[in-house]
C-alpha positions, 0 to 999 in steps of 0.5 A: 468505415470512416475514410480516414482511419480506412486510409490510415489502416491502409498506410500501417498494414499494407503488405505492398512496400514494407520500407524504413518508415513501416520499421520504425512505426514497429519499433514505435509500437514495441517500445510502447507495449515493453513500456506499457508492460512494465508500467502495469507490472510496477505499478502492481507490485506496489499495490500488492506491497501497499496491501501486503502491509495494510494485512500485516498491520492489521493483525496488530492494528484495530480498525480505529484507535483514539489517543489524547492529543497531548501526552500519553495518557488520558483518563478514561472515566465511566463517561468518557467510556459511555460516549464510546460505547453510545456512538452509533456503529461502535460494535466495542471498544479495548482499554489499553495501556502501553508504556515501556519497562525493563523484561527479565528472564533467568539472567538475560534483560531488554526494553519491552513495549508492554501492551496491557489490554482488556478482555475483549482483545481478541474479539477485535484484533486477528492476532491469534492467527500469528500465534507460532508457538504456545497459546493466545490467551491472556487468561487461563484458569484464573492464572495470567499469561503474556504473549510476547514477540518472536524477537523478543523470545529469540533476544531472551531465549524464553520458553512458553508455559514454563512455570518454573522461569516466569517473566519478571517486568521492572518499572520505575516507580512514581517520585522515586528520585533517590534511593541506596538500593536501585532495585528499591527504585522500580515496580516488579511484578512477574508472570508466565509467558502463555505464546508467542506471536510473529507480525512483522518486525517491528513488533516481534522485535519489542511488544509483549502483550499482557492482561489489563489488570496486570499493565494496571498494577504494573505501570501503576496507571489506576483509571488512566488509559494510553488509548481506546481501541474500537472495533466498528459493526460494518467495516464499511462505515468507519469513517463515518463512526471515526467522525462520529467520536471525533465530534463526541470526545472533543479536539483533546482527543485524536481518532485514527483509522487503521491507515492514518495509524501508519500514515507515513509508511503507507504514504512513502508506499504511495509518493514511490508509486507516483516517482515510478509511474512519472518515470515510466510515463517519460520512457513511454514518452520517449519511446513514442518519439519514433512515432513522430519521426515515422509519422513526420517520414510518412508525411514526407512520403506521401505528399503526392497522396496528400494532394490528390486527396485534398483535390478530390475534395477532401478538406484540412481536418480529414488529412489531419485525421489520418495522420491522427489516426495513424499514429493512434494504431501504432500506439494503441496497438503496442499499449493494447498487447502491453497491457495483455501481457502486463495483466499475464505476467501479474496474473502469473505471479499472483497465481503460481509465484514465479518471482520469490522474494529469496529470503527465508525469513521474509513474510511471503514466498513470492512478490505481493501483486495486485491489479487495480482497474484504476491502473489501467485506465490512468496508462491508458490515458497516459498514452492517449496524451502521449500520443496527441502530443507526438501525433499533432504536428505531423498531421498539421504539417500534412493538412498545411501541404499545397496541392499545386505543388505536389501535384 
């Protein structure tokens, strides 16, 4: 074995004088297994409400959508739809058209987000798996359906399949500026509300979906679309196929993933992270100041041990080791049973559910965990830079000591 990490094992372990520098070495070594602890456990939970969105979002969202650059909608000509369907890695591909418009229901209204898509909706999109009461298809017989938001039943007080009380959709109509009669003014088409979906909030709250022939006649949108929704072959190669249509369809038009789609949400998910894991690093930084102190009391302590050592031959860098090393142990030991038990509790969590979230309508029981080995490492070389840090000039006071005068 080495001498110098034997010498150094021997200064943290030994059994024969337990004094204060032996306590505050253990403390050192608590303080930075709780924080290592507590790092990885933060750490996780954010990962696990990052992937908790990005699964939620994507029952709504498709794996890449294109949108015109400026304004709202764009026309969307056999062409433009052939260089879609031709890119290589494109399985197909959704018209939509999105707009808002006034939804009545017996004597109650509200602002809606319409979403008017084609057939294939629900070959690419999971939204059926949020349905929570009545059907997910559009179409049925030859008769239309709209599925609509648990919000927006609650807001109308809406009951599914029901023939006798249909949806009724107001829209203004084009050049329509002046007119004695209001009503006179908007586009009214009506239709039966099939299901009902929950996802989140945000579109529960306000997004009714509808056939594309029904959003057509409705908006009046004719060939004109609001975006093209593309559902790739190997989820592998998005990016690729997202950087193959950006090049097919020109700079008029901008080509989103699904994370780009809500880039300001998961990027908030990500700065938070980041102020998080800054912010434990600097407890761990200050937990590891009992480290120099001890290492600083043990150079102090062991002055004459010093000298014999480097009369017996041993040379500047062997008695710096030692000190490295030493306060390697006390470090490594408290983030080595920090990160067992931050990779327990997380494991627990994921596993049983300990921690709820306590509200009932929350979309999961428990808190959203997930591990990354990424997380790990980065601790880990945190408290390797840490530890250098604190560690260094202890041992170079050490390997400075005069032999002549503590011998």
């Amino acid at each position: 074995m080495n001498v110098a990490l034997l010498i150094a094992r021997r200064y943290f372990f030994s059994k024969k004088k337990r004094n204060i520098i032996n306590i505050i070495s253990i403390i050192a070594m608590i303080g930075v297994g709780v924080g290592t602890m507590a790092l990885i456990v933060v750490l996780s939970v954010f990962n696990g409400l990052e992937d908790l969105i990005k699964s939620l979002y994507g029952k709504f969202d498709p794996e890449i959508k294109i949108t015109a650059l400026q304004g709202k909608s764009f026309e969307a000509n056999a062409d433009f739809l052939a260089k879609i369907k031709n890119t290589p890695g494109v399985a197909l591909y959704t018209e939509v058209i999105e707009d808002n418009c006034l939804l009545r229901y017996n004597d109650r209204q509200m602002v809606v987000k319409i979403k008017g898509v084609s057939d294939n909706f629900f070959q690419q999109n999971q939204i059926d798996s949020a349905i929570v009461d009545g059907h997910y298809r559009l179409k049925r017989d030859n008769q239309q359906y709209a599925l609509i938001g648990r919000g927006v039943q609650y807001q109308l007080s809406i009951r599914p399949e029901n023939p006798f009380s249909p949806l009724q959709f107001l829209y203004p109509k084009a050049g329509k500026k002046t007119v004695i009669n209001p009503e006179n003014a908007f586009r009214q088409l009506g239709i039966q509300a099939g299901g009902v979906f929950a996802i989140e909030r945000q579109y529960d709250d306000q997004y009714v979906f509808v056939p594309l022939t029904f959003a057509q006649e409705l908006l009046g949108y004719e060939n004109k679309r609001t975006s093209i929704e593309v559902k790739t072959k190997n989820p592998d190669q998005i990016d690729k196929v997202k950087a193959s249509l950006q090049k097919s369809l020109g700079p008029d038009f901008q080509v989103l993933n699904s994370e780009e789609q809500h880039v300001s949400l998961l990027r908030a998910v990500k700065v938070e992270k980041l102020f998080v894991f800054v912010t434990f690093t600097f407890v761990l930084l200050i937990a590891s100041i009992n480290i120099f102190f001890s290492l600083s009391m043990l150079v102090l302590d062991k002055q004459k041990d010093i000298a014999i050592l480097a009369s017996l031959g041993a040379d500047a860098g062997t008695i710096r080791r030692i000190f490295l090393l030493e306060g390697a142990i006390v470090a490594f030991t408290g983030a080595i049973v920090g990160l067992v038990v931050g990779g327990a509790i997380c494991w627990a969590q994921q596993t049983f559910g300990i921690v709820s979230m306590g509200m009932t309508t929350s979309v999961v029981e428990a808190y959203p965990v997930l591990m990354r080995p990424s997380d790990f490492l980065l601790t880990a070389t945190a408290i390797i830079v840490i530890t250098l840090l604190v560690s260094i000039r202890p041992a170079r006071k050490a390997a400075a000591l005069s032999i002549r005068d503590n011998l």
